[in-house]
C-alpha positions in Angstrom: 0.0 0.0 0.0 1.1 3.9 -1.0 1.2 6.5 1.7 -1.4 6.0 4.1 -3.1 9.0 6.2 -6.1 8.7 8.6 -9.1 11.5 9.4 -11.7 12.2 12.0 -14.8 13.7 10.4 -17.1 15.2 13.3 -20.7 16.0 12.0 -24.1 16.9 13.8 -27.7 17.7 12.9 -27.5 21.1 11.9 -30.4 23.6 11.0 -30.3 22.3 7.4 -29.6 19.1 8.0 -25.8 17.2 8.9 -23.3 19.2 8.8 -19.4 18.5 8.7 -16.5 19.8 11.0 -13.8 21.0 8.1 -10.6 22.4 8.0 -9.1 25.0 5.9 -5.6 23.9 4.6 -2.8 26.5 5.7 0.1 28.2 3.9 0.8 30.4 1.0 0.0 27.0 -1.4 -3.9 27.1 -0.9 -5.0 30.6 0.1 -7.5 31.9 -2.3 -7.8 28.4 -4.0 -10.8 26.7 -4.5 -11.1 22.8 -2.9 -8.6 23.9 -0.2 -10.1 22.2 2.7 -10.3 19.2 4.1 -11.0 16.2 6.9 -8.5 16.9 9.7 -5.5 14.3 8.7 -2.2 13.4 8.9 0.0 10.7 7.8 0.0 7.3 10.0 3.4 6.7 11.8 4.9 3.5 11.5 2.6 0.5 12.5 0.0 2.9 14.6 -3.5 2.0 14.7 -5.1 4.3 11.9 -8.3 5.4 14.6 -5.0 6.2 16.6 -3.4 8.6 13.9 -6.9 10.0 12.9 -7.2 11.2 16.6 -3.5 12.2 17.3 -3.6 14.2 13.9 -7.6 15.7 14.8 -5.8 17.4 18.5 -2.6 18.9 16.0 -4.4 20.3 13.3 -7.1 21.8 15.5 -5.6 22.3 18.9 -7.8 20.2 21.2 -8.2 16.9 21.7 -10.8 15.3 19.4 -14.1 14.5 21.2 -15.3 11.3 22.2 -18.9 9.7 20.4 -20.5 7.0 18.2 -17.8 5.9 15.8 -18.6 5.3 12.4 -15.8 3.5 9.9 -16.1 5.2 6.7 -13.4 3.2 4.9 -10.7 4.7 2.8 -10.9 7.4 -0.2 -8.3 7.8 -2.7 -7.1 11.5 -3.1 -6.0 12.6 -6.9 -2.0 12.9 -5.6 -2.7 8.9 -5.1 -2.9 9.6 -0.7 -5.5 7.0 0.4 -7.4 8.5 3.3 -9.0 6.4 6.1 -11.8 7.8 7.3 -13.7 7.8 10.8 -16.9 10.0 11.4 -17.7 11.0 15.0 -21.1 12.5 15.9 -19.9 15.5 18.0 -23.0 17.9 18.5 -21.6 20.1 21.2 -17.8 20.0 19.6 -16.8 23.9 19.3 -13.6 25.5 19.1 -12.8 29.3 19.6 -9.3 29.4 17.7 -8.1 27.0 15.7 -4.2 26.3 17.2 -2.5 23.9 14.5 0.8 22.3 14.2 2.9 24.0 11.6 4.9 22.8 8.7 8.7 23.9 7.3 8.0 24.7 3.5 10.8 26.3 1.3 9.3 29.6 0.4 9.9 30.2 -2.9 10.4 27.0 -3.7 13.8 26.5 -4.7 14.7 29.9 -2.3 16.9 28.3 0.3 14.3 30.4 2.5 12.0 28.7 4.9 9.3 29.6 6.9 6.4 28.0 9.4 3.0 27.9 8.3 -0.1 26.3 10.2 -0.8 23.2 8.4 -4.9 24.4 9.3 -5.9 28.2 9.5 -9.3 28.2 10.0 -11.9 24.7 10.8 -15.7 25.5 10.8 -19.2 23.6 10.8 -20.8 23.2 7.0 -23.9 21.7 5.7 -23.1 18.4 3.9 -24.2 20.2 1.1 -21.4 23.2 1.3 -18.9 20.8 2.0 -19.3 18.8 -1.4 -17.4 22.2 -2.7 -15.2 23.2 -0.3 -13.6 19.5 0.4 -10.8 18.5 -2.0 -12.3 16.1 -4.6 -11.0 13.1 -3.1 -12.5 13.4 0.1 -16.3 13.8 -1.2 -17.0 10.3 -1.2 -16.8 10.3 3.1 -19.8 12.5 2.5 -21.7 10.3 0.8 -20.6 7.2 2.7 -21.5 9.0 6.1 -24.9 10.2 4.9 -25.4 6.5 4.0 -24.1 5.1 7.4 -26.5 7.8 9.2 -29.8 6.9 7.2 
């Protein structure tokens, strides 16, 4: 198997129906771009448990621990840069966060610079309708939405 990464999808009963805890992807790379969000992620380390890594990688990207709730299995989705995602969905109704506190990433800024600078890997994570996330997720990661809406009837 290729590079293996595991996510924790939160999602509630909203006003217009489930919505979808999603993060915005940080760094110069994906400001103003459209499909720049995603399923809080992160790449599984060594031989750990990928429920493990989904939870770990939830409490970097957003800064909290990642709350507990029915568990749903969602399987794994394929990104177009050949990443295959596992994905776990946790109903979290009461899940807020004031400020997003992320991790941050090293990238070489411009590439090819010798210059490097920090950058969140997540700026921003925010509640969406199902329906909003279907164009704000990258493509890859749309099929969780569907599988989840199917799981939750």
């Amino acid at each position: 198997m290729g590079v293996l990464s595991a996510g924790l999808l939160l999602y509630r009963d909203g006003d217009d129906g489930v919505e979808v805890y999603v993060a915005h992807m940080g760094g110069p790379f994906w400001r103003g771009r459209p499909r720049a969000w995603s399923i809080p992620k992160g790449l599984a380390e060594g031989s750990e448990d990928p429920l493990e890594t989904a939870r770990r990688e939830f409490a970097e990207e957003i800064g909290v621990p990642a709350p507990d709730g029915p568990l749903l299995d969602l399987g794994e989705v394929r990104q177009s840069s050949g990443k295959v995602v596992r994905v776990f969905a946790v109903a979290a109704p009461g899940f807020e966060v004031d400020e997003v506190r992320s991790n941050t990433a090293r990238i070489e800024l411009p590439r090819g610079s010798g210059r490097f600078v920090e950058v969140p890997e997540v700026d921003e994570a925010r509640w969406v309708s199902v329906d909003g996330a279907r164009t704000l997720l990258v493509a890859g990661q749309v099929a969780a939405l569907d599988r989840l809406i199917d799981a939750i009837g």
